[in-house]
C-alpha positions in Angstrom: 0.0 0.0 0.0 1.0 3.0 -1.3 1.9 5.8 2.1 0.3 9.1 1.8 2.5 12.2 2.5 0.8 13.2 5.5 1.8 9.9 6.9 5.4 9.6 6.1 6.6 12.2 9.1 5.0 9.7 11.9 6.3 6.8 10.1 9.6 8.5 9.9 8.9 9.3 14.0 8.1 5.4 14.3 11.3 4.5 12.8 13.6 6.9 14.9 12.1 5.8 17.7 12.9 1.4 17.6 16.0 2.9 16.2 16.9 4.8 19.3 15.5 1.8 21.4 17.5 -0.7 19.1 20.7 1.2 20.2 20.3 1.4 23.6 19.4 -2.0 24.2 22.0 -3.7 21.9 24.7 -0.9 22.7 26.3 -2.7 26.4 27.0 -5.4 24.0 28.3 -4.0 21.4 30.7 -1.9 23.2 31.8 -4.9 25.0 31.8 -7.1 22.3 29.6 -9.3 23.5 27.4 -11.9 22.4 23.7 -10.6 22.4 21.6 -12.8 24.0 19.2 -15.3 21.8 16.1 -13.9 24.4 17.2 -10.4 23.1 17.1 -10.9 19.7 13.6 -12.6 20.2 12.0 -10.1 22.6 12.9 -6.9 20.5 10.6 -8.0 16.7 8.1 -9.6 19.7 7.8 -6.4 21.4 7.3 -4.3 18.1 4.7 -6.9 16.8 2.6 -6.7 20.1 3.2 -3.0 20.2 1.5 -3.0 16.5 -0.9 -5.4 17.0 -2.4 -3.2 20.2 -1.8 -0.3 18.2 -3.6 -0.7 14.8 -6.1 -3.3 15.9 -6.9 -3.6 19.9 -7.4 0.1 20.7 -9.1 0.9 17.6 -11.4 -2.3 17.4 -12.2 -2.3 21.5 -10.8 0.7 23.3 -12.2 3.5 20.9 -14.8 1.5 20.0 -16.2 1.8 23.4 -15.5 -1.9 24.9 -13.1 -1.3 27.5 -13.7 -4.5 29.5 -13.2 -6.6 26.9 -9.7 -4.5 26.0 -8.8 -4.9 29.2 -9.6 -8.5 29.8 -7.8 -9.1 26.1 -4.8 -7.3 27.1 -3.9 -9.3 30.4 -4.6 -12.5 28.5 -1.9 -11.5 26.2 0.3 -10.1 28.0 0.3 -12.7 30.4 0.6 -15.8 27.7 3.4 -13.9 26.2 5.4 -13.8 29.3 4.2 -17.5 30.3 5.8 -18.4 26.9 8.9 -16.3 27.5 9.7 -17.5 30.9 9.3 -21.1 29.2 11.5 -20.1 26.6 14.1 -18.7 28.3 14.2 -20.2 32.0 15.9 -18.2 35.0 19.3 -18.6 34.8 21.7 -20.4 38.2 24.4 -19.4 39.8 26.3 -21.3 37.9 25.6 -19.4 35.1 27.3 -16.4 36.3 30.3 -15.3 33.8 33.7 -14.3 35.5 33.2 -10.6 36.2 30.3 -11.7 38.3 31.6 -14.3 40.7 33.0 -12.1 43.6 29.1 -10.9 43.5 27.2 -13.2 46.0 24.1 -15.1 43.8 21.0 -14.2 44.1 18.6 -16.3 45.8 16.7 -18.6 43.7 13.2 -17.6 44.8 14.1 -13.8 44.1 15.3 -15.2 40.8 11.7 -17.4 40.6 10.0 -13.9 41.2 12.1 -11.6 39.0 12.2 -13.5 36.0 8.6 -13.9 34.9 8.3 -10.2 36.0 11.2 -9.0 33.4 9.3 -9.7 30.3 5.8 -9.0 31.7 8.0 -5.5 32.1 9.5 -5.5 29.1 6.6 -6.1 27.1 3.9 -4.6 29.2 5.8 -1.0 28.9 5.7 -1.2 25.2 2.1 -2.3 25.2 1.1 0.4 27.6 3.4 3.0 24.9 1.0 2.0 21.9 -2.3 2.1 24.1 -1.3 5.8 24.9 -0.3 6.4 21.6 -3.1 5.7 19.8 -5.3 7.2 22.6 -3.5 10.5 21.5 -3.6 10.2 17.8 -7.4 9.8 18.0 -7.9 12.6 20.2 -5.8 14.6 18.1 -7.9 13.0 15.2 -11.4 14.3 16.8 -10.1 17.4 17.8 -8.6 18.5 14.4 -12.1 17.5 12.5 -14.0 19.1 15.6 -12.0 22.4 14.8 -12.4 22.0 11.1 -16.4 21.3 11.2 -16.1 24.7 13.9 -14.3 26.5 11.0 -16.3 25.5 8.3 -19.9 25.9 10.4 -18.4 29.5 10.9 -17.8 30.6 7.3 -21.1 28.9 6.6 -23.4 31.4 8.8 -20.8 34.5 7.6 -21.6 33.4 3.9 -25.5 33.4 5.0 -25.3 36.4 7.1 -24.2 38.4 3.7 -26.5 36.6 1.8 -29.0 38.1 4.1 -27.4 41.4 4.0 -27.0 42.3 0.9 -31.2 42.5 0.0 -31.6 44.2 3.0 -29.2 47.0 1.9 -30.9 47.0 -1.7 -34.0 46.8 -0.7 -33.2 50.3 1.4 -31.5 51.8 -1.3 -34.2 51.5 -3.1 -36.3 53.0 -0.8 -34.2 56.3 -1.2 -34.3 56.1 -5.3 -38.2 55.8 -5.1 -38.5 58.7 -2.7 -36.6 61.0 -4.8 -38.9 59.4 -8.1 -41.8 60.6 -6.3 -40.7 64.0 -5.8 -39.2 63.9 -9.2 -35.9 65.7 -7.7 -33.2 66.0 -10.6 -31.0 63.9 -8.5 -32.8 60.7 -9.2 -30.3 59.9 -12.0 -27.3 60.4 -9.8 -28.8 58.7 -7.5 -29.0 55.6 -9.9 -25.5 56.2 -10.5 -24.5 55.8 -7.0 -26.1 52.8 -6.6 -24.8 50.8 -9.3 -21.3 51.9 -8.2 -22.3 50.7 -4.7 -23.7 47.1 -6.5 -20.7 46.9 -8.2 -18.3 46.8 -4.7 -21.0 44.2 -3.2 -20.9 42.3 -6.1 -16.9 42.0 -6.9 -15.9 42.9 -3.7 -18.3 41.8 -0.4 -17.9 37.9 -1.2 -14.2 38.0 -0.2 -13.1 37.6 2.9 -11.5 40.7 3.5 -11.0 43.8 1.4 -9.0 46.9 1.5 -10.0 49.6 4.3 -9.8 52.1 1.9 -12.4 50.5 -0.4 -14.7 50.0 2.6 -13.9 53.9 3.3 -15.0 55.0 -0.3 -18.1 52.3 0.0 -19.0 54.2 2.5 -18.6 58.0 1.7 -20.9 56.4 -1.6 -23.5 55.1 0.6 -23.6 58.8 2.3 -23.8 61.1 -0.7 -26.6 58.7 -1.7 -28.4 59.4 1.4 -27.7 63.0 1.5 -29.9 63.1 -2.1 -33.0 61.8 -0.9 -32.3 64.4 2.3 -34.3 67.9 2.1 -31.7 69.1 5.0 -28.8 67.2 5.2 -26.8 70.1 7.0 -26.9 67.5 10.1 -25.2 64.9 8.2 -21.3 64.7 8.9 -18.7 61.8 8.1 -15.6 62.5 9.4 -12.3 60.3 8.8 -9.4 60.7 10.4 -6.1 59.0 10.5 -4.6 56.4 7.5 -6.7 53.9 5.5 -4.2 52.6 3.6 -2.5 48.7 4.2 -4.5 47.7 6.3 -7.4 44.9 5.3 -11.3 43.8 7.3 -14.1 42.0 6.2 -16.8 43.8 4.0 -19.9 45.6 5.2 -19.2 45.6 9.1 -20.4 49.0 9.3 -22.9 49.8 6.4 -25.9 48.1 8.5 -24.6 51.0 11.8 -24.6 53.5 9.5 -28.2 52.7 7.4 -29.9 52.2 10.5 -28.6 55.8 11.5 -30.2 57.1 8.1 -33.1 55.3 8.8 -34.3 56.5 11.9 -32.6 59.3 12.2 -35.4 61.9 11.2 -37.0 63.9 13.9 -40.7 65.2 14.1 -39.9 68.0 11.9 -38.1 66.1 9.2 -34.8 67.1 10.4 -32.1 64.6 9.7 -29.0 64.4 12.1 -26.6 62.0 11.5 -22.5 61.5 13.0 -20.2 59.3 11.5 -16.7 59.2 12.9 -14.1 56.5 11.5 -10.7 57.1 14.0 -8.1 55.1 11.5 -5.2 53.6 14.5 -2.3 51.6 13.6 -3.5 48.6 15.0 -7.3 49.2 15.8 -10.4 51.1 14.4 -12.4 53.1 16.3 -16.2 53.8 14.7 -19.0 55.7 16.0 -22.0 57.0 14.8 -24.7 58.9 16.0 -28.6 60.1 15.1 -31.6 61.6 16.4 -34.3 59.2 17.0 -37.1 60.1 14.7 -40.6 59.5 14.2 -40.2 56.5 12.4 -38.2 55.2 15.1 -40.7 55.9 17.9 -43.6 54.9 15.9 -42.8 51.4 14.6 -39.6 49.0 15.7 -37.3 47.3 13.0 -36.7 43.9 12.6 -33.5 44.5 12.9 -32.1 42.4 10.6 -28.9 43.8 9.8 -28.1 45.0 13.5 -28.6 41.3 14.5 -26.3 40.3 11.3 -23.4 42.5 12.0 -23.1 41.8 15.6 -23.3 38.5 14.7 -20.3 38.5 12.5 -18.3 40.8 14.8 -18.7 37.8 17.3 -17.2 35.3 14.8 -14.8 37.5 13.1 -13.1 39.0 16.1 -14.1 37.3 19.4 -12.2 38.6 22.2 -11.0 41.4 20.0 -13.7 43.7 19.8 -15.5 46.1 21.7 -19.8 47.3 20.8 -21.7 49.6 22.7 -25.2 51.1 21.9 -26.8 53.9 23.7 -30.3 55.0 23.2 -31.4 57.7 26.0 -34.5 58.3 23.9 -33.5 61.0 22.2 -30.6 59.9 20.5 -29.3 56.9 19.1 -25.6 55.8 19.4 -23.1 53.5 18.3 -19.3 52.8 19.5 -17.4 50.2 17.8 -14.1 49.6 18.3 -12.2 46.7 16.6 -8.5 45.5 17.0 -6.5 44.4 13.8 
């Protein structure tokens, strides 16, 4: 079977690892030149086999698979044949057995020896076992968590994608609203106003389905979206947008303010058809501050939004900058107001 390339570092980590393990047992020998034991040479491919073997089909088919008692029970019954087997295999050694440098050593007592010896392989093997189980324990949790965070991610651009699918009829369906107002009164603007508009359709269209755009596109979007607003206005002497500081290299998601700033428009007509509305964009190195305020109108006081593209925007601030953004609203009755800050 052919390895993908995603796969070939951990194999690469497998390898390094008996490698390592390879040395450091065989290495006393070697330096010493002397002759490795036949129980080594046995215990070393048995120990990688029954690591495998609990690796790629135990934990998987029991452990993960939500039949722990049975792993478990499996696992002793393995472990202990193996080192039944082993201990028959390779009996503890006598005294006699003992080469040279040993002798001056008094022997060990043949019931420590009866003790020890079917210990050292249930050691030696039950290390490497336990390795594996904890092993692929990880790698599955690592698994999970990677498709938990991608299924997160992709849930995420989902509801962005349908929050400006959302958006963007509820910002033509006001613009239209202005263009038929100035229709009615037949004002010599209308055209203009037409003109606007398709310049602001063209941004949505080529430029609000990416995930970020230039500032200073969103900047001119929105000085757009204002002189459109300010035709349909008998008295727009009340209307301000002020920018200060530098637009330029820095990036942010389309349309995070327009839905502020057309809800400003909206309601921000008093009894006497006066229109007041502030926008203030304070351009930092690292952070944008925005605020905008209007007059609560008669509109405003006589029938509540749906509030739409409020509930949109605030929902996108959540996903887009969690943790690095900062919304209040203020409505005292008379006025309307909206502080956003955002940190790049």
């Amino acid at each position: 079977m052919i390895l993908q390339k995603k796969n070939i570092p951990q194999v690469l980590v497998h390898v390094f690892i008996w490698c390592a393990l390879f040395a450091l047992i065989l290495y006393p020998y070697l330096a010493l030149s002397r002759t490795i034991p036949n129980s080594t040479l046995i215990k070393i491919p048995t120990a990688i086999l029954l690591f495998y073997f609990n690796y790629f089909l135990l934990v998987p088919r029991l452990l993960l698979n939500s039949r722990k008692m049975l792993y478990i029970a499996v696992s002793i019954l393995l472990l202990g044949l193996i080192t039944y087997v082993m201990h028959a295999l390779f009996p503890p050694f006598e005294p006699k057995d003992f080469t040279n440098p040993m002798r001056h050593m008094t022997p060990p007592r043949k019931d420590l020896l009866a003790f020890r010896f079917p210990m050292m392989p249930l050691i030696s093997f039950g290390v490497p076992f336990l390795f594996s189980t904890m092993l692929r324990v990880y790698m599955g949790w690592q698994k999970n968590e990677n498709l938990r965070k991608s299924i997160e991610k992709e849930k995420v651009q989902s509801e962005l994608q349908f929050l400006k699918a959302q958006l963007n009829p509820h910002f033509l369906f006001n613009s239209l609203n202005t263009i038929y107002s100035l229709s009615v009164k037949k004002s010599n603007d209308t055209s203009e106003a037409i003109i606007n508009l398709s310049e602001l359709m063209r941004y949505m269209l080529y430029e609000a389905d990416k995930n970020h755009v230039p500032l200073c596109k969103e900047i001119e979007y929105i000085k757009s979206y204002v002189a459109l607003q300010r035709l349909r206005l008998a008295n727009s002497e009340n209307v301000h947008l002020k920018i200060s500081g530098d637009d330029n290299n820095k990036n942010i998601p389309p349309l995070l303010f327009i839905s502020f700033i057309e809800n400003a428009f909206k309601y921000g007509t008093d009894y006497n058809g006066k229109t007041m509305v502030k926008i203030n964009f304070l351009i930092q190195e690292s952070s944008i501050h925005f605020n905008v305020v209007n007059s609560i109108g008669n509109l405003k006081a006589k029938a509540k939004s749906s509030g739409l593209g409020l509930e949109n925007v605030k929902n996108r601030l959540k996903y887009l900058y969690p943790n690095s953004h900062e919304l209040r609203i203020n409505d005292d009755g008379k006025t309307y107001e909206v502080d956003l800050t955002i940190n790049l």
